[in-house]
C-alpha positions in Angstrom: 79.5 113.0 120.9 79.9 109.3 119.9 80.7 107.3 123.1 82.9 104.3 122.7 84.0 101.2 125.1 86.6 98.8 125.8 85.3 95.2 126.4 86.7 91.9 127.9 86.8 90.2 124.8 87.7 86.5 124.4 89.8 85.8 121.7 92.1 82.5 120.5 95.0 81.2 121.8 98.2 82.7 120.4 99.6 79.7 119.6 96.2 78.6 117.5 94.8 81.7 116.3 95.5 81.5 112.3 94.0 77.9 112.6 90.6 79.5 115.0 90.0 82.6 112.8 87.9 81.6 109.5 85.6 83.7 107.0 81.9 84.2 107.8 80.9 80.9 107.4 77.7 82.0 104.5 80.9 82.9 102.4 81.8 79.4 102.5 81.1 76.4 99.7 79.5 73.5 101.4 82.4 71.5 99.5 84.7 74.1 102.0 82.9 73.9 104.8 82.6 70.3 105.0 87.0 70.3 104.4 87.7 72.7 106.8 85.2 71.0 109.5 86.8 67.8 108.5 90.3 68.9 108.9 90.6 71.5 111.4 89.6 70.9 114.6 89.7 74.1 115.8 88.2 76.1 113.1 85.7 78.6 114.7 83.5 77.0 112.2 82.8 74.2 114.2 81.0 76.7 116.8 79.0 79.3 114.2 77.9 76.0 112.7 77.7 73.0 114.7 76.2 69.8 113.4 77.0 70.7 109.8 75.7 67.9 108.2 72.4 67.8 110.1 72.2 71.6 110.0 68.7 71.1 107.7 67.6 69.0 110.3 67.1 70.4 113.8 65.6 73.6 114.9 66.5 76.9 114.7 66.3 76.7 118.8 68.7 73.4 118.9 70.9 75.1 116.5 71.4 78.6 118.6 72.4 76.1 121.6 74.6 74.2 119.8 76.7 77.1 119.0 76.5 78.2 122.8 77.4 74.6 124.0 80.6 74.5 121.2 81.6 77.9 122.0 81.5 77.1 125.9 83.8 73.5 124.6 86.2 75.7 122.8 86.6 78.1 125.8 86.8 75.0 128.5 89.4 73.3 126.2 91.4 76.6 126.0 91.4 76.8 122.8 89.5 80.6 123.3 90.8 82.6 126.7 89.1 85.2 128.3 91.2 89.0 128.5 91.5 89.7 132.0 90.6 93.5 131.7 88.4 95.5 129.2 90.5 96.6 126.1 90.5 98.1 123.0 92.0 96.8 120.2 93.6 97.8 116.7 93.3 95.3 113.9 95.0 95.8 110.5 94.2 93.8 107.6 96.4 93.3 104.3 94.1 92.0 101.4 95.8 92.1 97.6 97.9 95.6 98.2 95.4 97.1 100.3 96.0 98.0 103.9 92.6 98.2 106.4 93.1 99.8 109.8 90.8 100.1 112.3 90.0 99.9 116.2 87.8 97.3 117.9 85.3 98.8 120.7 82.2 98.8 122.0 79.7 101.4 120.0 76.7 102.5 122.1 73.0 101.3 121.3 71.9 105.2 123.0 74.1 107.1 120.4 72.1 104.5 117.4 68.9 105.1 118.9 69.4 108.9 119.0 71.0 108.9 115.6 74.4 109.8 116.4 75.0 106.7 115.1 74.0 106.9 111.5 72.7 104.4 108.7 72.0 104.0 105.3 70.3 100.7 104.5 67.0 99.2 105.4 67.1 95.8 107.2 64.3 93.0 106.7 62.4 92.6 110.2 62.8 89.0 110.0 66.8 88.6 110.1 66.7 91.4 112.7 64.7 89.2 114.8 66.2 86.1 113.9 69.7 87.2 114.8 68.5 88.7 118.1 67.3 85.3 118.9 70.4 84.1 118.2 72.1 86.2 120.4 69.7 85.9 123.0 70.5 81.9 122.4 74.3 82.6 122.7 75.2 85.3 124.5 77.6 86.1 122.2 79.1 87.7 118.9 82.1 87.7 117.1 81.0 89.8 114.0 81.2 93.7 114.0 79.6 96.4 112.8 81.7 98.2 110.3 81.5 101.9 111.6 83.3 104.9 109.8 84.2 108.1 111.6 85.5 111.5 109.6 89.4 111.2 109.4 91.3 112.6 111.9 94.8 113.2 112.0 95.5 113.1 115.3 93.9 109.5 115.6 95.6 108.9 112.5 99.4 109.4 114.4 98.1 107.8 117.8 97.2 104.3 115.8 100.8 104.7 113.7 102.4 105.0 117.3 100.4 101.6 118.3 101.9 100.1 115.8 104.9 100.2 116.7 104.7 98.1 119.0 104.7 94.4 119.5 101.4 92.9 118.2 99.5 90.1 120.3 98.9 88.4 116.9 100.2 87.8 113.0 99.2 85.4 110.9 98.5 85.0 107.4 95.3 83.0 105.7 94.6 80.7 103.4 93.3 83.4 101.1 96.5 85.1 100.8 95.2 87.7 104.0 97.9 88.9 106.5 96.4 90.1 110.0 97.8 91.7 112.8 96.4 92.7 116.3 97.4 95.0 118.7 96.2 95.4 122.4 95.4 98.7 123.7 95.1 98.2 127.5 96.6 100.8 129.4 94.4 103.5 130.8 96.4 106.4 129.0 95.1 104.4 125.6 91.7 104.2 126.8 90.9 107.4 128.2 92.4 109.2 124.8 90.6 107.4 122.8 87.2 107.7 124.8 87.8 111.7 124.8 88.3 111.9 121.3 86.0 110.3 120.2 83.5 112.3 122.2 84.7 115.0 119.8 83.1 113.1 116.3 79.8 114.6 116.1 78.4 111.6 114.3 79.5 107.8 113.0 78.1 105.5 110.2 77.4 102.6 109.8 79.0 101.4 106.7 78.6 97.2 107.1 76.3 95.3 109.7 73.0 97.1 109.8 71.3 94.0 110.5 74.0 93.5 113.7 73.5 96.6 114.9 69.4 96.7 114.9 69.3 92.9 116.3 71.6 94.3 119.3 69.3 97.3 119.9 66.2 95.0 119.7 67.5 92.8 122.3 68.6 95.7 124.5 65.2 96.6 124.6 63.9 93.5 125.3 65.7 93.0 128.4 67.1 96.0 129.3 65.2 95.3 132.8 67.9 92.8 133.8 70.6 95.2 133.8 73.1 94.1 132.5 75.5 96.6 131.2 76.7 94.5 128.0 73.7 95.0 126.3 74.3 98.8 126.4 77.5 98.3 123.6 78.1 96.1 121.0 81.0 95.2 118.9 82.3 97.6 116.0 84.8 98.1 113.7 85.4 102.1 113.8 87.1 102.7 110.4 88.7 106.1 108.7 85.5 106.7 105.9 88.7 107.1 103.7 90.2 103.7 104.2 87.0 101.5 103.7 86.4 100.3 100.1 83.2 100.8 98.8 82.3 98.4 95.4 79.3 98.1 93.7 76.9 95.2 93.4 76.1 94.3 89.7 72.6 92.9 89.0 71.9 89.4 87.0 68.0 89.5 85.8 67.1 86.1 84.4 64.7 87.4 81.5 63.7 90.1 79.7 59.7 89.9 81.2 58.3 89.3 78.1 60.3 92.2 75.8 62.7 91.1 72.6 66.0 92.3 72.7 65.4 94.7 70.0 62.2 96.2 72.1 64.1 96.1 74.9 66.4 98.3 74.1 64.6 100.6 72.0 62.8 100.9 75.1 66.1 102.0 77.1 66.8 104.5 74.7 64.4 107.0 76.8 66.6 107.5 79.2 69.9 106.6 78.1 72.0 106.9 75.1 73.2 103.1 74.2 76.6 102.6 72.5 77.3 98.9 71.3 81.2 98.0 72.8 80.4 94.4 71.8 83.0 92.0 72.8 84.7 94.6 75.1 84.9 93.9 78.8 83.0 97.3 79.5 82.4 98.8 82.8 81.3 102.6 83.8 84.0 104.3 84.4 81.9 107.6 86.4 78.7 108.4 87.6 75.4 108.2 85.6 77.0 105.8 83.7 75.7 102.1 83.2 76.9 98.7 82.3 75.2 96.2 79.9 75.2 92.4 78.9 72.8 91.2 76.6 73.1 88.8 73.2 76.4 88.2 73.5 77.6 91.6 73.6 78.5 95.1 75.8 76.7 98.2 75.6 77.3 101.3 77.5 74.4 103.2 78.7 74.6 106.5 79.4 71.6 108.0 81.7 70.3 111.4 80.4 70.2 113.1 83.5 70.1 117.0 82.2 66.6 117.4 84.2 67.2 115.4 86.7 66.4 117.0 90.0 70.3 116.9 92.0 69.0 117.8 95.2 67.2 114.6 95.2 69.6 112.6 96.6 68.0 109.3 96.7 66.7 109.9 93.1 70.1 110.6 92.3 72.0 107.7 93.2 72.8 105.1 90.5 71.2 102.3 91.9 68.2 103.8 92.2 67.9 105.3 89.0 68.6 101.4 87.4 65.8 100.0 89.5 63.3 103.4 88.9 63.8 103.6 84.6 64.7 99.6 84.2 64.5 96.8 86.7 60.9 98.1 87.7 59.0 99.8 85.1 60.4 97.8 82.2 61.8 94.0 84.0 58.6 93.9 86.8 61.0 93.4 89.5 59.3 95.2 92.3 60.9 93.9 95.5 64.5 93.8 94.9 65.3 91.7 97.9 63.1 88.7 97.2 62.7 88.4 93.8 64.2 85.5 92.7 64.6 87.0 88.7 67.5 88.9 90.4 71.1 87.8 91.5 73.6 90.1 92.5 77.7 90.0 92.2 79.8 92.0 94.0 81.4 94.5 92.1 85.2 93.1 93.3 84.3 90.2 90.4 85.4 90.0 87.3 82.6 91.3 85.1 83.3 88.1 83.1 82.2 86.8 85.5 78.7 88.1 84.6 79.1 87.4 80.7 79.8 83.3 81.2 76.8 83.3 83.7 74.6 84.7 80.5 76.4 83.0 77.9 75.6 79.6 79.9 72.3 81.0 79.9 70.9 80.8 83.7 70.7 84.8 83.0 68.9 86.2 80.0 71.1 90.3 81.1 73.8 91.6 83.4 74.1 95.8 84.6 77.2 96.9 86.1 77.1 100.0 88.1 79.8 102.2 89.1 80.1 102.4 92.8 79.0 104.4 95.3 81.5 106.9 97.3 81.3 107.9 101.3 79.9 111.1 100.0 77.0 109.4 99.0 76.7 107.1 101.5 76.9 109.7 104.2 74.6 112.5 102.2 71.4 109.7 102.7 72.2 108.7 106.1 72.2 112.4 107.1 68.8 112.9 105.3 67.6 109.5 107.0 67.1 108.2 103.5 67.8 104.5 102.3 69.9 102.7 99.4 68.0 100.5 97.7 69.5 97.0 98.4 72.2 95.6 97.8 73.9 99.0 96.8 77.0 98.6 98.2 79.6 95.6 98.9 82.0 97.0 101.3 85.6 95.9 102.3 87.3 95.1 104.8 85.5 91.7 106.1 85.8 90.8 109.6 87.9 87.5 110.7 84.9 84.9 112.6 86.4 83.8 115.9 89.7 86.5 116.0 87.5 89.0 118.9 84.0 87.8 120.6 82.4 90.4 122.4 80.4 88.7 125.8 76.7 89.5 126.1 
């Protein structure tokens, strides 16, 4: 029974909220952070990273309360305002002919700690500490956890109800995004969504495992003071069938020691290789891989005819690229930290992979076909793990729009 809250978020002024709300700010050039901290003075970037330019130069302690004092300026200047009562919320997204939908709540550390609350990926100990600190520094977040839940026609009519009504905000982006917000604040709203979502056995975690295990880590470290906010923390609770699930496509910048021609003839174990040369080729189903090397395509095809399907782990494409190639035949061991491996998310063009080769930072390029929720869902229920950087899931979450209070 997956337990969900309403919150007292603070949010932007109505009047300022399309000039407030930015992308994560990691997603941002420093050519476009420095404009848009420049320009806009009310950019939400100018609390997630204060003292831009001397951001190299003061400590990771100095930095946390700088975005605490900021945040507290933004709120004192009105330029964020508190909600006077907890509240759910429903946020659409419209991103290049594709609609998101989803509603903003508190998710329950208990129901991840008990596994209610399923995930998929492993998280590196380091950022789980690092953003706990950062909370802890804070006392605040404005980035979700991306959480699906099985779809449901009855919550499927109650949100097309909601939006009928009249949104609190909408406003389009630079980037050619139109968002709208909806507040769900009577108790009739709350309580129906609070009962049925008692009824879904079990949620996932789809983006934000990081998030999620930095909130539980801080929970438990002071749980003692009781306060009830470190109980929840911020999600995005998603349809599994409206997220968008892409691949990530791996860049290796040489062949560890191999010729082209060995190279491939050593591929040919375990995949049939057909030359598509100049064609833009990308797998088009499962077991089916991508290839850029020497100017030209290739399409590799995995022979799979023995391969064990109940292994689901051993099964998934990304795994079988970094178990037959990137490992035994490339060295790359640790695909986090390696720094012979880049990865581009599989919404890119892929030529965008063959003009990073051709100018020759990258020596070969794999495209992967992406996972599904199936998948995804199968290895979180068998507390398995995606190798890294598996997935790149859609939609992203707006900085600034909703900040949940610690």
């Amino acid at each position: 029974m997956a337990k969900i809250r309403p919150f007292k978020a603070v949010r932007p002024a109505p009047d300022k909220v399309a000039l407030v709300t930015c992308r994560t700010y990691d997603e941002y050039s420093s050519a476009e952070l420095a404009a848009w901290l420049s320009f806009n003075p009310y950019s939400f970037l100018h609390v997630i990273h204060p003292a831009y330019a001397h951001a190299q130069k003061i400590t990771l302690d100095k930095r946390f309360k700088g975005v605490a004092h900021k945040y507290q300026d933004f709120k004192d200047e009105e330029i964020l305002i508190n909600e006077e009562q907890p509240v759910f919320y429903l946020y659409e997204i419209q991103s290049k002919g594709q609609l998101f939908t989803g509603i903003i709540a508190g998710a329950s550390i208990a129901d991840y700690q008990n596994g209610l609350l399923k995930k998929h990926e492993d998280t590196l100990q380091y950022r789980v500490e690092l953003f706990k600190d950062y909370l802890h520094q804070t006392h605040f977040n404005t980035e979700p956890v991306l959480i699906t839940y099985p779809d449901s026609i009855e919550i499927n009519t109650f949100i097309s109800l909601q939006k009928k009504h009249e949104p609190i905000y909408s406003f389009a982006t630079p980037n050619k995004e139109k968002h709208t917000l909806w507040k769900l604040d009577t108790q009739t709203e709350i309580d129906w969504l609070i009962e049925h979502f008692e009824k879904i056995p079990n949620l996932y975690i789809a983006d934000g495992h990081h998030r999620s295990a930095s909130a539980e880590l801080l929970y438990e470290q002071e749980k003692h003071l009781g306060n009830p906010n470190l109980k929840y923390f911020m999600s995005f609770l998603m349809a599994e069938s409206n997220v968008k699930i892409y691949e990530y496509n791996r860049l290796i910048r040489d062949l560890n020691g191999w010729s082209k021609e060995e190279f491939i003839t050593k591929l040919a174990n375990h995949f049939i290789i057909l030359t598509k040369d100049q064609e833009l080729w990308k797998p088009q189903n499962k077991f089916e891989f991508g290839m850029y090397l020497d100017g030209s395509f290739f399409a590799l095809f995995y022979k799979h005819e023995n391969l064990n399907e109940s292994s689901i782990l051993d099964s998934l494409d990304a795994q079988i690229l970094y178990d037959k190639v990137l490992q035994p035949l490339l060295g790359i061991e640790d695909l986090r930290n390696d720094e012979r491996i880049d990865y581009i998310p599989g919404k890119q063009s892929i030529a965008v992979i063959k003009e990073l080769i051709d100018e020759g930072e990258f020596e070969v390029g794999f495209m992967l076909y992406p996972s599904d929720i199936k998948e995804i869902k199968a290895l979180a229920d068998n507390n398995l793990i995606m190798p890294p950087k598996s997935t790149y899931i859609e939609p992203k979450f707006r900085s600034g729009l909703v900040v949940y209070e610690l």
